[in-house]
Backbone bond lengths (Angstrom), bond angles and torsions (degrees), N, CA, C in turn:
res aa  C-N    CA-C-N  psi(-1)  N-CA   C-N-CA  omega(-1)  CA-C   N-CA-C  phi
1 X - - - 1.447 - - 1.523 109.20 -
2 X 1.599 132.10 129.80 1.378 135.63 146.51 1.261 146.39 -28.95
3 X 1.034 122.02 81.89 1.521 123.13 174.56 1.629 115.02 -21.92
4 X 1.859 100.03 108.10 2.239 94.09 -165.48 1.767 89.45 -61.26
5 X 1.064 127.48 -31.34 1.501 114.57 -157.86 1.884 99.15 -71.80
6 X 0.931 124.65 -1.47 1.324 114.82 169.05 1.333 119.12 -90.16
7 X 1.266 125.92 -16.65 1.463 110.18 154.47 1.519 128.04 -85.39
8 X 1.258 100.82 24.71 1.497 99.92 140.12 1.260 127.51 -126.41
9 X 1.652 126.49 51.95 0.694 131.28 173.30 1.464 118.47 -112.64
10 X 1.394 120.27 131.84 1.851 120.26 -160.30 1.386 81.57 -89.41
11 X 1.459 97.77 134.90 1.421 133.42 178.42 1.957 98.84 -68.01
12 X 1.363 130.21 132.85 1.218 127.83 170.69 1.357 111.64 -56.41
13 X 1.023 111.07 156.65 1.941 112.44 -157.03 1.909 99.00 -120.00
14 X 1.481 103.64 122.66 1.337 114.48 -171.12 1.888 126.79 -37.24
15 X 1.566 116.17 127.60 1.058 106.98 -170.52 1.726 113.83 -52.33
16 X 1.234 122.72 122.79 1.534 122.68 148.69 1.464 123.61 -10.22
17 X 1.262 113.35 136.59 1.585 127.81 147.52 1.236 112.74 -56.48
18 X 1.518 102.25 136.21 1.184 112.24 170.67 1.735 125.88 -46.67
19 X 1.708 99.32 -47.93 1.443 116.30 -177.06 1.898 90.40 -61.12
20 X 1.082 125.50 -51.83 1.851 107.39 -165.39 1.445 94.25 -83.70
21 X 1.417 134.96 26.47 1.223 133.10 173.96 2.009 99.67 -98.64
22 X 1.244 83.97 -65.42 1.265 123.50 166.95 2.063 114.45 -24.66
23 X 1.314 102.81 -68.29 1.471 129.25 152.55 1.518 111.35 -25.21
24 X 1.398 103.13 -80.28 1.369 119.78 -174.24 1.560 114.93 -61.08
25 X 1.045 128.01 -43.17 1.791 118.44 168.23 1.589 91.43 -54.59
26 X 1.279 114.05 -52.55 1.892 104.62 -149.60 1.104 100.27 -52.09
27 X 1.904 125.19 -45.80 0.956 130.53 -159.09 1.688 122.04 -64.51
28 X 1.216 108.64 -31.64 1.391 151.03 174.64 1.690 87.29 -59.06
29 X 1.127 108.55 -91.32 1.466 121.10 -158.76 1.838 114.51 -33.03
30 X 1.543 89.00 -32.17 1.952 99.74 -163.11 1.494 90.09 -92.88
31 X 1.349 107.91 -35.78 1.819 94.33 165.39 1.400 131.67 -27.34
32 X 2.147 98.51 -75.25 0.715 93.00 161.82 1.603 158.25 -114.29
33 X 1.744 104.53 44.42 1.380 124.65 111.42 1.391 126.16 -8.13
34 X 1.149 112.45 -76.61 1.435 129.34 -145.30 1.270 97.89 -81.28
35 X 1.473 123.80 -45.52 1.619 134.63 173.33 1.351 115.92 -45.28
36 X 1.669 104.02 -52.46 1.117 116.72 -175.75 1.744 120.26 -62.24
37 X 1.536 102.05 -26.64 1.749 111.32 -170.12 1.824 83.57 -74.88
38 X 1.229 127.14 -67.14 1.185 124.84 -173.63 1.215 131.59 -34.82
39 X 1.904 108.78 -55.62 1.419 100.08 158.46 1.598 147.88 -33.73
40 X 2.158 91.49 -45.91 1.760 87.08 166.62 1.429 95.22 -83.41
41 X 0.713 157.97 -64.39 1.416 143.52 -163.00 1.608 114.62 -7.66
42 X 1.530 100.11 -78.98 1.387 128.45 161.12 1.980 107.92 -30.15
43 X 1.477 101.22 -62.09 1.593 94.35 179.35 1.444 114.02 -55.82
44 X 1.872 117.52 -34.57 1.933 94.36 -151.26 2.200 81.36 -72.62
45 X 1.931 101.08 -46.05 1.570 69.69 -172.25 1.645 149.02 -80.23
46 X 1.269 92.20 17.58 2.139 111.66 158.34 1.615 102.20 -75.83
47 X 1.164 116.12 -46.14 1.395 116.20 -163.59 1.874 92.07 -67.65
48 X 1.601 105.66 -48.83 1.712 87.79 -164.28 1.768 113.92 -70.13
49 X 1.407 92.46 -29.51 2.098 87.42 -177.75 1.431 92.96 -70.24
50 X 1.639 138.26 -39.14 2.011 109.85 -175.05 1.516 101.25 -51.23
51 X 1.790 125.97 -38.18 1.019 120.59 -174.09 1.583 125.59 -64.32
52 X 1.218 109.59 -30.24 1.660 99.51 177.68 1.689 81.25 -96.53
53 X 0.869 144.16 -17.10 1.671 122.14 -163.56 1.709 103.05 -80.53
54 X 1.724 120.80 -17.69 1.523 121.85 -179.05 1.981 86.57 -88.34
55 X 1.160 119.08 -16.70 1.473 95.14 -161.96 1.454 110.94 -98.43
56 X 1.720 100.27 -32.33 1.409 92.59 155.64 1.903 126.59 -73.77
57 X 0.871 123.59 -13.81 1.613 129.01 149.26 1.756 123.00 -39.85
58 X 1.464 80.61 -37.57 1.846 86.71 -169.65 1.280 92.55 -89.17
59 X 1.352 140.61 -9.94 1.585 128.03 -174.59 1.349 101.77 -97.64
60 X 1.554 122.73 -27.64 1.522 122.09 171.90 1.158 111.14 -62.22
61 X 1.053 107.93 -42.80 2.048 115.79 -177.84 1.183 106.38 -56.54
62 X 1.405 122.03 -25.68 1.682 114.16 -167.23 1.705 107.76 -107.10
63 X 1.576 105.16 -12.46 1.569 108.64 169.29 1.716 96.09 -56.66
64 X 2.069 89.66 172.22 1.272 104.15 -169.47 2.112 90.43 -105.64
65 X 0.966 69.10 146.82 1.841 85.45 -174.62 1.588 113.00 -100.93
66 X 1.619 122.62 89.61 1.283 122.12 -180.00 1.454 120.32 -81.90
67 X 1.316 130.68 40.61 1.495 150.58 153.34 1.677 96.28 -100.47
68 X 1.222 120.43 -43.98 1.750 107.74 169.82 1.126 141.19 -24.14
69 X 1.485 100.77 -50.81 1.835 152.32 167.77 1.574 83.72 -35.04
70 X 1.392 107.31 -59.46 1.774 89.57 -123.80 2.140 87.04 -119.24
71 X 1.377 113.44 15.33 1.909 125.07 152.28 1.206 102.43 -100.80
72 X 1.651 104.78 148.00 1.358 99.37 179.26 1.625 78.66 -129.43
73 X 1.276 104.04 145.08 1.684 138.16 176.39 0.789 126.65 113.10
């Protein structure tokens, strides 16, 4: 007689083709490609706004500050 608990057991599901094996790395690979182009992407323009964001800093620093006016010490 059959064990009932074995018909519910999912049958292992046939190994893949090479070609949809094949597919799936490539697909994978250009991914992450694609992640990777973005990341520097993402870095040069962080890197260029800290760069105008320190240079406009240095021009605030050299404005005149009219709260100065009006502390005394």
């Amino acid at each position: 007689m059959q064990n009932p608990l074995m018909r519910w057991v999912v049958p292992v599901p046939a190994i893949e083709p090479e070609i949809v094996q094949t597919y799936r790395v490539t697909k994978a690979f250009y991914a992450e490609v694609q992640y990777r182009a973005d990341l520097d992407s993402h870095c040069q323009w962080y890197e260029e706004t800290a760069r105008r964001n320190r240079q406009e800093l240095q021009r605030m620093k050299g404005d005149i500050n009219p709260l100065r006016w009006f502390r005394r010490g």
